[in-house]
C-alpha positions in Angstrom: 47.6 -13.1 -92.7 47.2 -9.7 -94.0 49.4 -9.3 -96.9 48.0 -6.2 -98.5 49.1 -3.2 -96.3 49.3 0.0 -97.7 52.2 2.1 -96.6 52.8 5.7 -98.0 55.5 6.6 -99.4 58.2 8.2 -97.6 56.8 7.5 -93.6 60.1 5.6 -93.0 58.1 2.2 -92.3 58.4 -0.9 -93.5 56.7 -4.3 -93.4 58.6 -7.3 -92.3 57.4 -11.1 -92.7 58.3 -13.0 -89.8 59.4 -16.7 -90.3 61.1 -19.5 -88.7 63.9 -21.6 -89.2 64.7 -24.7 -86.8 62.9 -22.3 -83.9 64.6 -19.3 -84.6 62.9 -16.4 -85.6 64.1 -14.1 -88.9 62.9 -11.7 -91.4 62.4 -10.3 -94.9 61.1 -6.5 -96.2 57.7 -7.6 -97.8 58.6 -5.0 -100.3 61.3 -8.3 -101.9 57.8 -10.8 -101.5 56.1 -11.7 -104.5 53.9 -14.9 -103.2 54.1 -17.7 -100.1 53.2 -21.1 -101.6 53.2 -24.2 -99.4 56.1 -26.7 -100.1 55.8 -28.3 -103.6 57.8 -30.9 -105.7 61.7 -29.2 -106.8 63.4 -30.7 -109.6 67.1 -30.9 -108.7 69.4 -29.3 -110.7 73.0 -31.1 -111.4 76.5 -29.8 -110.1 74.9 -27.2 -108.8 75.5 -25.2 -105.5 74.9 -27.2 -102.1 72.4 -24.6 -101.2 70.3 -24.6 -104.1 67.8 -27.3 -103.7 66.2 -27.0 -107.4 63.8 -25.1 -109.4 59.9 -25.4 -110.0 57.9 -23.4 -112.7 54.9 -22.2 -111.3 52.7 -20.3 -113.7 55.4 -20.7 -116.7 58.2 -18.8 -114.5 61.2 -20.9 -113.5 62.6 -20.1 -110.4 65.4 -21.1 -108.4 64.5 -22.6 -104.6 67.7 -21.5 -101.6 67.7 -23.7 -98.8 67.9 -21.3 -96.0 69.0 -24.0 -93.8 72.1 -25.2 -95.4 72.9 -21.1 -96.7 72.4 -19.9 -92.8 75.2 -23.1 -91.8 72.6 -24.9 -89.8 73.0 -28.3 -89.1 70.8 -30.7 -91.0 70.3 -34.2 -89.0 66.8 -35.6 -88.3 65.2 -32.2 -89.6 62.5 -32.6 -91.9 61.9 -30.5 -95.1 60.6 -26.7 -94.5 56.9 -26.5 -95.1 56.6 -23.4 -96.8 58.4 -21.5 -100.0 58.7 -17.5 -99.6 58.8 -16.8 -103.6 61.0 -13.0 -103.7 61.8 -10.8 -106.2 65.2 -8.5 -106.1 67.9 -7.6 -108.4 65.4 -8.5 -111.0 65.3 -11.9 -110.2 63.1 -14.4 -109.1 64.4 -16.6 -106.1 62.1 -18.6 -103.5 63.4 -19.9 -99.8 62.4 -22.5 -98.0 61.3 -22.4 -94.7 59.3 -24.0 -92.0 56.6 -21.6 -90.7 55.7 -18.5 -92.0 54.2 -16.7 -88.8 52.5 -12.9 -90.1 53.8 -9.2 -91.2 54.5 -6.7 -89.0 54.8 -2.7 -89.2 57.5 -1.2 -87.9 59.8 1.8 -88.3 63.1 2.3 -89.1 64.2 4.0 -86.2 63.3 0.8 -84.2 65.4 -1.8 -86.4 69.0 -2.0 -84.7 72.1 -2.3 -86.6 73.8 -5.7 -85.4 77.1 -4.5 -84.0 80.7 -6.1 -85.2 80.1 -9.0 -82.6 76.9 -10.4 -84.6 78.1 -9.1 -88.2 81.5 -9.1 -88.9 82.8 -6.5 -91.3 82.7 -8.4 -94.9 81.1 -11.7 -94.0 77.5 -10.8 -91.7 74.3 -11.9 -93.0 72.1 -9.4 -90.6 70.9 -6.1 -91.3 69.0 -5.8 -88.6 67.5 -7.1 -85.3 63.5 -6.2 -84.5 62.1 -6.6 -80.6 58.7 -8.9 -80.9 56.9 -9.8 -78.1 59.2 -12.0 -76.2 61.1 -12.6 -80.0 63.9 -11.3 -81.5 63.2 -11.3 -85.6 66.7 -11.4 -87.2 66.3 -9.4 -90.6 68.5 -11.0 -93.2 70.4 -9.6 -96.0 69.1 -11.8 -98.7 71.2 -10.4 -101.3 74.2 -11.0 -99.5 72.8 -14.7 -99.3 72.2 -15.3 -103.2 75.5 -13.1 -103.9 77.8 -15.9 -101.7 76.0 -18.7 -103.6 75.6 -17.2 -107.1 79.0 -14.2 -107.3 77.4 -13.0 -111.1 75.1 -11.6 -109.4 76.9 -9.3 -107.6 77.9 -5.6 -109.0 78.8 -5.9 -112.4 81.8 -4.5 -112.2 82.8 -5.2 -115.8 80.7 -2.2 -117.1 82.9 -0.1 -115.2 86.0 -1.4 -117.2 84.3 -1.2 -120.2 84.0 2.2 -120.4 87.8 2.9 -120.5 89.9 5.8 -119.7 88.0 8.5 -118.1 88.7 11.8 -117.2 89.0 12.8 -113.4 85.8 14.7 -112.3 86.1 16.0 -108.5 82.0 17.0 -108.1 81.2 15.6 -104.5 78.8 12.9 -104.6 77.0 11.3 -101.7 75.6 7.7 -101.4 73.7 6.8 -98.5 74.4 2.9 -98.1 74.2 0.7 -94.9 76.3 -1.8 -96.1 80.5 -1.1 -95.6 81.3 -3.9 -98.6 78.7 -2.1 -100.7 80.0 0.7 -100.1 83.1 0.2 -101.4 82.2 -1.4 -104.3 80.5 1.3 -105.2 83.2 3.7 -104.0 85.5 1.6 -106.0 83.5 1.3 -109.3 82.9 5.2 -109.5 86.9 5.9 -108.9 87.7 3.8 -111.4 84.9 5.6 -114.0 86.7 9.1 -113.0 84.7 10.4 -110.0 87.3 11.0 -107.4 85.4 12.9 -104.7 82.5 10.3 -103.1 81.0 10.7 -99.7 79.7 7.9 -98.3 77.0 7.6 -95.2 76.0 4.6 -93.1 72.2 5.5 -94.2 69.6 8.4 -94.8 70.0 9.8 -91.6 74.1 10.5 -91.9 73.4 11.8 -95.2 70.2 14.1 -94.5 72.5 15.7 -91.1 75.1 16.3 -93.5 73.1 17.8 -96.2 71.5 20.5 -93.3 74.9 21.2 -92.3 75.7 22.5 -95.9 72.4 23.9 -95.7 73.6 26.1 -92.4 76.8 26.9 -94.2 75.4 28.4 -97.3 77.2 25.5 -99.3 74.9 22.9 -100.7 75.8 23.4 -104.0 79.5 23.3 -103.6 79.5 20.7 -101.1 77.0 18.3 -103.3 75.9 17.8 -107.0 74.5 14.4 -106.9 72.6 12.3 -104.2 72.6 8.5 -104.8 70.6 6.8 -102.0 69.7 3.2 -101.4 66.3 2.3 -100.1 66.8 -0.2 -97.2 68.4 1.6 -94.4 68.4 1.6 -90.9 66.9 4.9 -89.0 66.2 6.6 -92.5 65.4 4.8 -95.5 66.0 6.3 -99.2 62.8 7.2 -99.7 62.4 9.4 -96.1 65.4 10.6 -97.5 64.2 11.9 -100.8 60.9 13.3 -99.1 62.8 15.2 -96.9 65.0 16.6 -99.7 61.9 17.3 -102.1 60.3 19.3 -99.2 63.1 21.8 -98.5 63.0 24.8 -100.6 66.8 24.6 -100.3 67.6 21.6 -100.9 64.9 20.5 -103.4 66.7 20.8 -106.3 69.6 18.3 -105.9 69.5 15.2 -108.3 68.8 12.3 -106.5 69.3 8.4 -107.8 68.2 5.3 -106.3 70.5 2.6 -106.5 68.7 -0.5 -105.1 67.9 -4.1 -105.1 64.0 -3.0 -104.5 63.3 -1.2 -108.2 60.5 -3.3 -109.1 57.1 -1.5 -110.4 55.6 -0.5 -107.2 59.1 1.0 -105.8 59.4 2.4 -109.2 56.1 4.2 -108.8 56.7 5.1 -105.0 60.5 6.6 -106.3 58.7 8.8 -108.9 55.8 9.8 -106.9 58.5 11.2 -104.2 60.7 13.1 -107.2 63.8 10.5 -108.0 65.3 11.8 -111.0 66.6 8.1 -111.9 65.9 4.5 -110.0 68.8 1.8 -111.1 68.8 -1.8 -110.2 71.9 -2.5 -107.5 74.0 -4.8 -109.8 74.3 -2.2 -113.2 76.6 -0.3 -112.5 77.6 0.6 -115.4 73.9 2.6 -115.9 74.8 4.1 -112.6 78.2 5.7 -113.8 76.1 6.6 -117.1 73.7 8.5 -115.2 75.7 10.4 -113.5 77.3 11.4 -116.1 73.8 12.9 -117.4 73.5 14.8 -114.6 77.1 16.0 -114.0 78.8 16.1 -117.2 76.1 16.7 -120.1 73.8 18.7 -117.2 70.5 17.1 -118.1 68.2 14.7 -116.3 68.0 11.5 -117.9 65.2 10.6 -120.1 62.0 9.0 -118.9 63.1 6.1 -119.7 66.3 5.9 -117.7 63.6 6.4 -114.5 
């Protein structure tokens, strides 16, 4: 299995590993992968969540092993234990899954990922981001944050920075946050009220965000009608980074501040966000640096330092 694909920035593609549970076929962006081991010995761990089956230390790391089984609310009897553990890396931390058969990567684009409808995700509670044609397959792509969130909360916005902040003054400059998921989306929507900024627009992904944007564009109002861009990167139809591409290459549009806000900022998506021109890349859960660095851009009108990137 080929597990060293290349894919330029910006292309809206993506690589998805295909794996199976009890026969049924599901997903993950290879982009979250750090290794695929074959099963080894867990230590259990004490009072701790049903789901979690332990931890092992490979190569001086600890890291926590989900059993997708019990997480997904699959039933247990006679099955034997999952041959393989997909080792990830998101929200800077290190989780592995376990899993029975880890089948080979494929390419695809965003445009061909389908949004699961209310009927497969309900509003709040779905663990599907999106559903991928294969063959005579259907690969279910699974929101593995929403996974770990349900079985460990703390890792979940930190919504605490917010509060810690304390009384703010209102600031109306229209923001716009391209984020596929509706709970997300609030949160954030939520979290930046309550740190003063009264005037967010929010869009289902890139796409919503870049028709809206050339609709300014038309109107002669970009600057009126938008001062910051904040942009995850996993999105159906239009990722973040097609997004920022698109903005980077119009001479009109170009100039907007943009900020990732994403599960994916390790070193490679790092590199990938500042190759394409992000002024600042922030880790989902701080939310608190995300309300900071908007106020760099708004407020003091400066792009934050280096380091903040």
């Amino acid at each position: 299995m080929d597990t060293n694909i290349l894919l330029e920035s910006g292309t809206n593609e993506l690589e998805v590993l295909e794996f199976t549970i009890s026969g049924n076929h599901y997903g993950i962006n290879v982009a979250k992968v750090r290794e695929i081991l074959s099963m080894t010995d867990i230590t259990p761990i004490p009072n701790s969540h049903p789901c979690i089956e332990g931890i092992f230390m490979p190569r001086d790391t600890i890291i926590t092993v989900i059993n997708l089984v019990r997480a997904l609310g699959f039933e247990e009897m006679n099955r034997q234990k999952g041959e393989m553990l997909i080792v990830t890396n998101f929200n800077n931390l290190n989780i592995a899954f376990e899993v029975d058969q880890v089948l080979g990567i494929h390419r695809v684009s965003w445009m061909d990922i389908v949004k699961p409808d209310n009927t497969v995700n309900a509003p709040g509670v779905g663990i599907a981001t999106g559903i991928i044609k294969k063959l005579e397959n259907l690969i279910i792509v699974l929101d593995f944050e929403r996974i770990v969130e349900e079985i460990c909360p703390e890792t979940s916005l930190k919504m605490s920075e917010v509060a810690q902040l304390g009384e703010r003054e209102r600031n109306n400059s229209p923001l716009f946050l391209a984020e596929d998921s509706p709970m997300l989306s609030k949160l954030v929507k939520d979290a930046l009220t309550t740190a003063g900024y009264t005037n967010l627009n929010c869009y289902a992904n890139g796409e919503e965000l870049w028709n809206k944007l050339l609709e300014l564009k038309k109107n002669n109002g970009v600057d009126y009608g938008v001062k910051v861009v904040i942009t995850d990167i996993e999105m159906p139809q239009m990722d973040g980074h097609r997004l920022i591409r698109l903005i980077r290459n119009d001479e009109a549009l170009q100039h907007l501040p943009i900020i990732v806000f994403s599960s994916l900022i390790n070193d490679e998506m790092k590199r990938k966000g500042e190759k394409l021109g992000a002024d600042a890349q922030i880790t989902k859960p701080e939310i608190g640096k995300l309300v900071q660095t908007i106020d760099e851009l708004i407020v003091n009108g400066r792009k934050p330092d280096d380091e903040e990137i």
